[in-house]
Every structure is written in C-alpha cells, then in structure tokens.
N, C-alpha and C positions, 0 to 999 in steps of 0.2 A: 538340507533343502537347497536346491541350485536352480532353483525358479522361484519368481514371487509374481504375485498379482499388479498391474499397472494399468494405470488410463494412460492411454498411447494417442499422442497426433498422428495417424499412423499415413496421411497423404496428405497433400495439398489441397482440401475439400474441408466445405463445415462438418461438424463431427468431431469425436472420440470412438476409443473405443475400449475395454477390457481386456489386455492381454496379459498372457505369461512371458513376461521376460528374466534372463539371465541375472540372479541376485548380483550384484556388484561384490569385487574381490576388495579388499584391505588391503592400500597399499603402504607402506612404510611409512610416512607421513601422515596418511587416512584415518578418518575415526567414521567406523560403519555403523549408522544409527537404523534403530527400528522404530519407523512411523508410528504415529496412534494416532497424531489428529494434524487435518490440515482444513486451511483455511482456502475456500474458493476466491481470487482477486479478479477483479476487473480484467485485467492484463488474461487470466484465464479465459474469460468470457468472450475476448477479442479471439483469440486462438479455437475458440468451440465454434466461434461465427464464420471465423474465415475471413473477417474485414480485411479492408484495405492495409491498415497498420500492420496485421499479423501476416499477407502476401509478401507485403515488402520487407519483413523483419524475420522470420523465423522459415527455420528448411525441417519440415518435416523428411523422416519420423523421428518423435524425443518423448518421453514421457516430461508429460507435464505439471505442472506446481513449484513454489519458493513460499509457500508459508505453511511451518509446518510445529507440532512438538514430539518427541520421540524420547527413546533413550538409549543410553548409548550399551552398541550389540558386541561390538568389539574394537580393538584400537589396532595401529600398525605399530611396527616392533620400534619406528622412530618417535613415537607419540607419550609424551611425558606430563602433559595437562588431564589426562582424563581414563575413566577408569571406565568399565564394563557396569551398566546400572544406573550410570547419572542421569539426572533429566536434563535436556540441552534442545537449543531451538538453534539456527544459524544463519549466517550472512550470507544471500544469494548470490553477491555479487564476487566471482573467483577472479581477483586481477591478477594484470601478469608477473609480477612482482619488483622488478626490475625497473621500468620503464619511469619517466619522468612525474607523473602524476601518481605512479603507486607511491615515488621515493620522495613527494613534498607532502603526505598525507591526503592526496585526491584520491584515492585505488577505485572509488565508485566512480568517477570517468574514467578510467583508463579506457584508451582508445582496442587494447585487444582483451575488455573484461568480458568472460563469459558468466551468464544470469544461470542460472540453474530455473528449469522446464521454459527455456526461452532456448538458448545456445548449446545446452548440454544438458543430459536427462535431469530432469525435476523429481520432487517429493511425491506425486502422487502418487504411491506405489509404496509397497510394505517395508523396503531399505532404501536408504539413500546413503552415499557414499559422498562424504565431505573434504579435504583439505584441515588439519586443526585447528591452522589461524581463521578458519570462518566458521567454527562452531562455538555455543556459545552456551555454558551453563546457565540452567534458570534456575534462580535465587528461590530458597523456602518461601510460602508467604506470598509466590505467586502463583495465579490458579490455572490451571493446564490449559485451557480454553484461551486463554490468553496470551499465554506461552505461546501455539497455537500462532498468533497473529500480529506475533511482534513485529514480524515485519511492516504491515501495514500502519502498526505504530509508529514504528522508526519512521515512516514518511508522511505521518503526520506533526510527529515531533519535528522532524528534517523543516517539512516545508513553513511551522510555525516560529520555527527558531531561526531559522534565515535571515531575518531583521528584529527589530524591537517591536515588541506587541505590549508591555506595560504600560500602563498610561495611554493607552491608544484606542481610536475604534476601531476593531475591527471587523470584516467580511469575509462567511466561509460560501463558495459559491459551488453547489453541491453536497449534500447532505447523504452519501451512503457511509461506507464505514470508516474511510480515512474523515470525510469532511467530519462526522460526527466525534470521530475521535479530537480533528482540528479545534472542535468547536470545545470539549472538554477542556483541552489542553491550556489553549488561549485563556478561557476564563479561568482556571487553574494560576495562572502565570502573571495575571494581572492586566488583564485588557478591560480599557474601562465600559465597551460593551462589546457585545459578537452578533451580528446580524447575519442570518440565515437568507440562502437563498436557494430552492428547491422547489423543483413542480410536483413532488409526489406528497399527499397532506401527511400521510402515517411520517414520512422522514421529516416535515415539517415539524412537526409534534415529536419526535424523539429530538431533534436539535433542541427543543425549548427544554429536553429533558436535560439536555448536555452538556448545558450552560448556554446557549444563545439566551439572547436579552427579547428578540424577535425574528419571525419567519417570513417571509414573501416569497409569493407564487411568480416565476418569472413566465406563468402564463396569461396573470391578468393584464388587462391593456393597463398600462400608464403606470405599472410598476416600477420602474428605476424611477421614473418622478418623485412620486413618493418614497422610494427606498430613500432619494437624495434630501427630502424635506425632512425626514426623521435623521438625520446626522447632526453633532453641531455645527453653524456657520450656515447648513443646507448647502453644501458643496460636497459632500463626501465623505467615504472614510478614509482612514489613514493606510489603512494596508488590505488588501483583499488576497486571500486567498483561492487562488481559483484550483478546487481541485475536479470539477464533473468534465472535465477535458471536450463538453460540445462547443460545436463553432458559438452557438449561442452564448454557452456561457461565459466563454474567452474574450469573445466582445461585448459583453454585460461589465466585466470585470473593469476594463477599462474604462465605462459610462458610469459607473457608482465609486470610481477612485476619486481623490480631489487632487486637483492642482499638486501637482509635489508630492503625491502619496507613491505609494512603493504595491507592487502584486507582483505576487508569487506563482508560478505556474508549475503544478504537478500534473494534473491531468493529462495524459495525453489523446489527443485527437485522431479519429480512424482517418483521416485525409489533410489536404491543406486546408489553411482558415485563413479568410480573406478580412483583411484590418486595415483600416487606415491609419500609417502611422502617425502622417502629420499631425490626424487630431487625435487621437487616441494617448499617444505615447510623447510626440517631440515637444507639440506647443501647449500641452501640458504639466510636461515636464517631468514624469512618469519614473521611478523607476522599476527596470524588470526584471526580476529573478528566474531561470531555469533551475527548478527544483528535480534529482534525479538519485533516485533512492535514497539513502541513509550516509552520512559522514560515519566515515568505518575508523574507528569504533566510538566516535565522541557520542552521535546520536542513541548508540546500543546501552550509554551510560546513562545518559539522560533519560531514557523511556525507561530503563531498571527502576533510576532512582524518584520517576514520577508515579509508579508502581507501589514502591516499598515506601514512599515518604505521604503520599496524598491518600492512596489505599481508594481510588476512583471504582464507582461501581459501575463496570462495564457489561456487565451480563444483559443488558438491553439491545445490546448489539448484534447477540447471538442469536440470529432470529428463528434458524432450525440447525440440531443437528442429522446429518443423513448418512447412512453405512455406505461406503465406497460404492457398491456395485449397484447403488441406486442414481448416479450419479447424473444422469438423465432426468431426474425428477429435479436434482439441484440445480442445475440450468434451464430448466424450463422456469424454475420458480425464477431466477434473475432474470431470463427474457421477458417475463408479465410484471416486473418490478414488484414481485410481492415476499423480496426476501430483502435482507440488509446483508446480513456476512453469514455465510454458513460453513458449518462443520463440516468435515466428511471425517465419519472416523472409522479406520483401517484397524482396532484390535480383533482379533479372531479370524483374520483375514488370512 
C-alpha cells in the first residue's frame, strides 16, 4: 500500500479535506504506527476554522491531529523498544534534542519543537510516522478510547500538577474535555473542593459528574460575585485553572482567584486579550503559570499511573464516536457545542 487515506489542511482557508497521501517510509530510528482512533482537540478546531491563532501559527498543507491510539505497523532497523503489534499512543511534541531546554528536561518548550498536525503531518490519517523516543506503550488495563486521548490527559494532568491543589480550592474555568478531565484529576488528588465554570449546562452537569463540588454559568449577571461568596473567607480560590482560553474566561480567572492565589493558563486564545495587570495580577499578588503541553515524560507517568491506580470512569467524555471520512459531521458537532471529545476512528480505512 503506498497511499493512505488523510484529513489534509490543504490551503490557508477554513476547511479540510480527504486526501490520499504518500504512506510515510520507516526510518532507522522511526516506529510506523497504524492509526485506529484519534481524538478531535480544540487546537484541531482552530485549524478547521481558520482563526486568527491557526493564521499566525501553522503553514498549511500538513495533515492534521496529535491525539491518537494505534499499533505499531513496523519498526526501523535502529529501533529496540518496540516490536510490530504493540499498542502505543505518543508524544506530539518532537524536540530538537540538543538544544538547552531538551538537555535540562524542558523538550516541550524547545524553541525549534515541532507538534505533529501543527508543524509537521499529524495522526489524522491511517499511518503516522514517529521518532521512538515519543512513542509510548499503553499499559493492559487501559481502554483504547483513552489511549486515544492521552494527550489531552497529559495536559490536564500538566496543567493540575503545576502547583499544589491538595488541601486547596480549586477552579476549572472551562469545562470541555481537558477542563473535565482537570476537574477529575483535582478532586482525585485531594482538593478540598473544585468549582466549575462553564456556559454550556450539559458540560455543567458532566463537571458535577467529574468531581466538581459546583457549577456556574459565567453567563449569568453577577456570577463571579457569588462564585466569590461561595469560597472560604469570600475572597477566592486558591488556584484557578483556566483552561477554555476565551478573552472572557482569562479575565474571570483572575476576578475569582484570592489575593496570593496562583492560575494556571492552558487554554489558548485565537487573538490578544486585553488585562489589567496592575489589578488583576500585581497588587494582588497573583501568581501565573503558562501551562504548554505535557513535561515529557514526567506528566506521561503520571496520567499511566492515574489510570491504572484510580481506574477513573471516563467514558462520559466520549460523547460520539465518528468514522474518519465523516469528518464534517465531527466539527459541525463542536461548532454548535453539542459534543465534548469525539472519536474519529480510522479501522477499515
């Protein structure tokens, strides 16, 4: 076979589309996986719209996706971890290996890491072709759908474990499928509560599934008020994660933190967001976290063994699966917000 099926950026315009492209070769280091299920991300949906973020970041044409599970189709002759048949999900982020921040344990910032379906072709598509050090066996006892979406784990693990959440209140600010995962994770971990913050009610009500303690509408008038009087003290929580990356919720995050509290920033925003620092962040004393994929490979251990030790029932997340070349039905469903995380699975493709 020397073509496979792919969802292609194929110009600088909204859209995808279905092509045949060129299967990827095995190269001596390489382990060539075959797709079966990948996960649609936000970061996806940026690139299907065409936003501002995806203009300024990505050079089409690439085939698109980083969350995927597969098995592995064949190895390169330099490849000694892995064998033809394993099940393995992997790390999107390919740093340059050398450089300062691959060689202090940073490789998710390196300044020349390329993402796979961002920098260089992505998962959507029947093979993908990996590097060994970023592929990554999934353990018996976890279930392919999950496999599936560890990435999007890892950077709810990443963005929760970036400071102390036991003993703490906290704040998920965005409820699709990282925040709900956040919001698992945190109450999993020891946070003495987890307040939700989401305008959609179905995600409202899966957070409360989640582990949140409570939900609120950041579309009702006078909500941070009350988000702030249901805290103790009525000054805040202690850590807010803000993962829905709108202007809105970036600067909510900051109005429901307290004096001296800490937020986390994953989400990323399709433009600039305008914030006052002075009040928001200096003279209250604020601290800020940029949260930016997974710590390679601490956070990969940590979601394994929050996996295999807790045994979290995350199937409520999966809110449809869709065969590849319906693919258009899958992002229409996250333009009308009436999906959480969806499948696309690529067997028989």
């Amino acid at each position: 076979m020397s073509t496979m099926p792919a969802l292609v950026k194929p110009e600088a315009a909204p859209g995808m589309s279905l092509e045949l492209r060129p299967r990827p070769q095995c190269g001596r280091n390489d382990v060539l996986i075959r797709v079966e299920k990948t996960g649609i991300c936000g970061t996806d949906l940026h690139i299907y719209q065409w936003d501002e973020w995806a203009k300024n970041r990505t050079r089409p044409p690439f085939i698109v996706g980083h969350e995927f599970y597969g098995r592995v189709e064949e190895v390169g002759a330099g490849v000694t971890g892995f064998e033809p048949g394993e099940q393995v999900s992997g790390e999107g982020h390919i740093g340059c290996g050398h450089c300062y921040f691959c060689r202090t344990g940073q490789a998710h910032i390196c300044r020349d890491v390329e993402i796979i379906g961002v920098d260089r072709d992505g998962c959507f598509a029947r093979f993908i072709r990996m590097p060994e050090s970023n592929v990554w066996k999934v353990r018996p006892g976890i279930p392919t759908d999950v496999a599936a979406i560890f990435d999007p784990l890892g950077n709810a693990m990443h963005t929760v474990m970036a400071q102390p959440v036991a003993g703490r209140t906290v704040a998920v600010v965005g409820a699709g499928a990282i925040g709900l995962l956040a919001c698992k994770i945190a109450h999993s971990t020891g946070a003495l509560s987890v307040m939700a913050v989401e305008p959609q009610a179905r995600k409202r009500a899966l957070a409360l599934s989640m582990g949140a303690n409570s939900a609120f509408d950041p579309a009702e008038p006078g909500w941070t008020e009350a988000f702030v009087r249901a805290t103790p003290e009525r000054v805040g929580v202690d850590v807010v994660l803000e993962i829905s990356g709108s202007p809105q919720g970036i600067r909510s995050a900051f109005d429901i933190v307290r004096p001296g509290g800490e937020v986390a920033l994953l989400g990323i925003p399709s433009a600039d967001v305008n914030l006052n620092f002075s009040k928001a962040i200096i003279f209250k004393g604020v601290t800020v976290r940029g949260i930016n994929g997974r710590l390679m490979y601490e956070t990969w251990y940590q979601s394994e063994r929050f996996l295999l030790e807790y045994k979290p029932d995350l199937a409520a997340l999966i809110s449809h699966h869709i065969r590849f070349d319906k693919f258009l039905d899958a992002f229409a469903l996250l333009e009308r917000g009436e999906a959480v995380k969806i499948i696309l699975d690529w067997e028989g493709a």
